[in-house]
N, C-alpha and C positions, 0 to 999 in steps of 0.2 A: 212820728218819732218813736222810736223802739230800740231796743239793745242796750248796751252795757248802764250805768246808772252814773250823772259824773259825781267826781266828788265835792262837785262845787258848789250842789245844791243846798238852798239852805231849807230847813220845815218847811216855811208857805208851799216852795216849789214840788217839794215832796206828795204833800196832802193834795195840790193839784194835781199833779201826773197822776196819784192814784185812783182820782177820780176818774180823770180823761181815760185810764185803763177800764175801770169798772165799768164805767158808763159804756165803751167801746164794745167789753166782753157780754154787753146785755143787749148788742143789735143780733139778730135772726141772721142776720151772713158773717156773721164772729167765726165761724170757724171755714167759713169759704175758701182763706186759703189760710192751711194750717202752718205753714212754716210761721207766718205772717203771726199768726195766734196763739203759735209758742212759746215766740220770742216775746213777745206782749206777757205772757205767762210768766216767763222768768224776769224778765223788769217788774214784775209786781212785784213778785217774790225778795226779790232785792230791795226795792223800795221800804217794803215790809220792815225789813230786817234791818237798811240805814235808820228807819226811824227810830226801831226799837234798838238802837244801839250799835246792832251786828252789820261787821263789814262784810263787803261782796267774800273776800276770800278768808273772814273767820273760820268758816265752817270746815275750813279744808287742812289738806297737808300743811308741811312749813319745813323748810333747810333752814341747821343752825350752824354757825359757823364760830370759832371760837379763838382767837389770837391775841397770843402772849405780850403784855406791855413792859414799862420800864419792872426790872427785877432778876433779871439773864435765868441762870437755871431754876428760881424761885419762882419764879413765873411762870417758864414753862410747866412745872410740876405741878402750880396754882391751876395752867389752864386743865392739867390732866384729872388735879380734884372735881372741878368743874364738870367736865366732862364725863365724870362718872355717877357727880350728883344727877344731872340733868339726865342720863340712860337710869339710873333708878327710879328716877319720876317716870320717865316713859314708860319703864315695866310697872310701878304700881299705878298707872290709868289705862293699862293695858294697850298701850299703844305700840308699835313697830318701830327699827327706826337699821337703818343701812349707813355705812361708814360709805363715803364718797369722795374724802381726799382728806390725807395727813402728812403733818411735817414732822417728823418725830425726833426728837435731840435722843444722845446714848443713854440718858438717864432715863428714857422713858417718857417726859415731859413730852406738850407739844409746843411748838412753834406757832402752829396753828394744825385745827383738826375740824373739819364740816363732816356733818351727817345729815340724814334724810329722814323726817318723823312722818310718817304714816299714822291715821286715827281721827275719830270723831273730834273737831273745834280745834284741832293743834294749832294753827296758827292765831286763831282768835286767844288762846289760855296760854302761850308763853310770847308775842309776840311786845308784851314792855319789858320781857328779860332785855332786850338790846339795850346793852348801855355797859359802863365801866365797870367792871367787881373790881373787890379791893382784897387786899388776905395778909393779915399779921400775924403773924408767929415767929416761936423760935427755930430758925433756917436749917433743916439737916443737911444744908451744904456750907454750912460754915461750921467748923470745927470747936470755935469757942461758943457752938450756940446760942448766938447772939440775937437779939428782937430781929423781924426783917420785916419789912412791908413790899408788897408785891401789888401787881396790876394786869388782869387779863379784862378783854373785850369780846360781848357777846352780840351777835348778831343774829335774829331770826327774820329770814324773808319768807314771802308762800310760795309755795310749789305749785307753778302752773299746770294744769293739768292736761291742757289744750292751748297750742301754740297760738291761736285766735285772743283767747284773750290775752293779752300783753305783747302788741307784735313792734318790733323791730327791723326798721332795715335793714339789707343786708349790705349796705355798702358803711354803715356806722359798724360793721362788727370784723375787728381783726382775728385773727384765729393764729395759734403758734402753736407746733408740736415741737414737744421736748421727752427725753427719757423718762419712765416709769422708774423712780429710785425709792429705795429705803433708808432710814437712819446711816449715819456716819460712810453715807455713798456706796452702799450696799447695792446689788444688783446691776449695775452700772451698764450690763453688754444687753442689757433689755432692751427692746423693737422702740420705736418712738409712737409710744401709743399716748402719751401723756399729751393733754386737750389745753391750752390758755386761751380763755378768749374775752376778748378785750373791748368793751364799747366808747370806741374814738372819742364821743363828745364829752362823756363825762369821766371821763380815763378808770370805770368802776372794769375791775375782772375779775376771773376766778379761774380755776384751774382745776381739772377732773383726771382722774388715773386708774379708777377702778375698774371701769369697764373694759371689754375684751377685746374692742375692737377702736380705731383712730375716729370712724364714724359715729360708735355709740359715745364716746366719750364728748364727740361732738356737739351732737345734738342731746347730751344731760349737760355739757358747756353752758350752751346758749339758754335751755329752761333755765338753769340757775341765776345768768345773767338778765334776763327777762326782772326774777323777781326781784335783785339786786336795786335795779333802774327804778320798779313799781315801789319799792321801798322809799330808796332817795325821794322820787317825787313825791308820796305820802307823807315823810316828814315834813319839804316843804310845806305843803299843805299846812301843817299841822304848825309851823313856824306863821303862816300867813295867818291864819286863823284864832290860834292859840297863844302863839308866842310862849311856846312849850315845845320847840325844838332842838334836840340835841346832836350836834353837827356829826356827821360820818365820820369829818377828814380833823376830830378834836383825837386831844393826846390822853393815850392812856396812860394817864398817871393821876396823881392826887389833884382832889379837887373839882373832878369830876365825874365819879365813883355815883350810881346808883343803890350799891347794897355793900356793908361792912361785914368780913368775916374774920371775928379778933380771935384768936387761940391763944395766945400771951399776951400779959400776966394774967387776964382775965376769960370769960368765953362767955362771945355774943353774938349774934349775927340782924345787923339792922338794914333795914332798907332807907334810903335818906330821902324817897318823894314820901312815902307815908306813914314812916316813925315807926312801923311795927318793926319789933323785936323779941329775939327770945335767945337765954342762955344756953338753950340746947343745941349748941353747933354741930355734934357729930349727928343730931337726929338729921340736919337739913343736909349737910354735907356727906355724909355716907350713907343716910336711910332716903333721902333726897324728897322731906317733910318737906315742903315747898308752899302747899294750898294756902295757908295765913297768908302770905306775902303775894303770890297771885291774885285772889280774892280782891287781897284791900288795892289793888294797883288799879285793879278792873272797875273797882266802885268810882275815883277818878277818872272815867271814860267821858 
């Protein structure tokens, strides 16, 4: 037995394999045939890592994806706060990160907006962002400035790096091209370069438009939807085990909100699994001060 690690292992099963490895890596023809003793190599390495807490794709990339709930332009605007908190984090852990599909309303707001984060652990250090934000304020699209409560939804999956791990049929995978458009139907006489693709069983898709060509859009498609699928099933997981599952296909709206961000009458920003809080809203929200709220989310691992 050799290659990927499942996740259905529990301790016992873990501290065996990595015996049956060690032991394996200490025979005189251990390296006889090296594919054989690579791969062995990197199941350790993994094992290692599920004990100590880290998952197979912590280490790596992650696509976040970000779509606007009950709240019409307040939301969208919410998700575009959002959106700039989390690229301020990015830049202060010095990490990269590539826009890969946006819906953009006239105001600016999005609809929904996914990007690509490049850097050491990204997916392992924002990956309990998924889940409902909340955002109260008073509304600059209502004229009598009125309290408003809004709701956008955040989603981080990993970026597969190699189509091997996380492989997919291809007869589960629908593919549709559509126009490359911008806000308010802008561009409209563009090529049909824009990628949907869509996996049959579990009706999860995404949709790509940045790239140059119907092909590349295709195949950054399918990666995405790869990590899409590996996410759902994780949760599961994480429902079967935990019963600490919080559903994909749940509504964004109150009630089931992960983190509070109050602007009126007051200013707070809490996270509701582990109570940290702090008055300083524009520090998280425009300086994109996040680590407190990461940290303590990760200590619940």
């Amino acid at each position: 037995m050799c290659g990927t690690v499942e996740f259905t292992m529990d301790k016992n099963q873990i501290d065996q394999r990595i015996l049956e490895i060690e032991s394996a890596m200490s025979a005189p023809d251990f390296w006889s045939d090296k594919n054989q003793a690579q791969a062995l190599i990197r199941e350790l390495q993994e094992l290692k890592d599920a004990k100590d807490g880290v998952g197979k794709y912590d280490k790596g990339n992650a696509v976040m994806t970000i779509f606007s709930g009950a709240g019409g332009d307040d939301a969208e605007d919410f998700s575009r706060m959002l959106l700039y908190m989390y690229i301020k984090y990015i830049e202060n852990k010095g990490w990269a990160y590539a826009l890969l599909h946006d819906n953009q309303n006239d105001n600016g707001g999005y609809r929904n907006v996914t990007i690509e984060i490049d850097g050491k652990n990204v997916y392992g250090t924002l990956k309990h962002e998924s889940g409902v934000h909340r955002l109260v304020r008073q509304s600059p699209f209502n004229s009598k400035g009125q309290r408003h409560t809004s709701f956008s939804m955040v989603e981080v999956i990993p970026k597969f790096e190699n189509s091997k791990d996380f492989e997919i049929p291809e007869d589960e995978i629908e593919i549709e091209f559509t126009k490359a458009g911008g806000p308010g139907g802008q561009n409209v006489n563009k090529r049909e370069t824009a990628v949907r693709a869509v996996h049959l069983p579990t009706k999860l898709s995404v949709v790509i438009a940045t790239e140059r060509s119907q092909a590349q859009n295709r195949q950054k498609a399918v990666e995405l939807l790869r990590g899409k699928i590996f996410k759902a099933l994780e949760e599961k997981r994480i429902e079967k085990q935990e019963s600490m599952y919080i559903s994909k296909t749940m509504e964004i709206e109150w009630g089931n909100q992960i983190r509070s961000y109050v602007l009126h009458p007051y200013k707070m920003v809490k996270d509701h699994r582990t109570g940290v809080e702090t008055s300083q809203a524009e520090k998280v929200l425009e300086d994109g001060e996040l680590d407190e709220f990461i940290e303590a989310e990760k200590e619940l691992e």
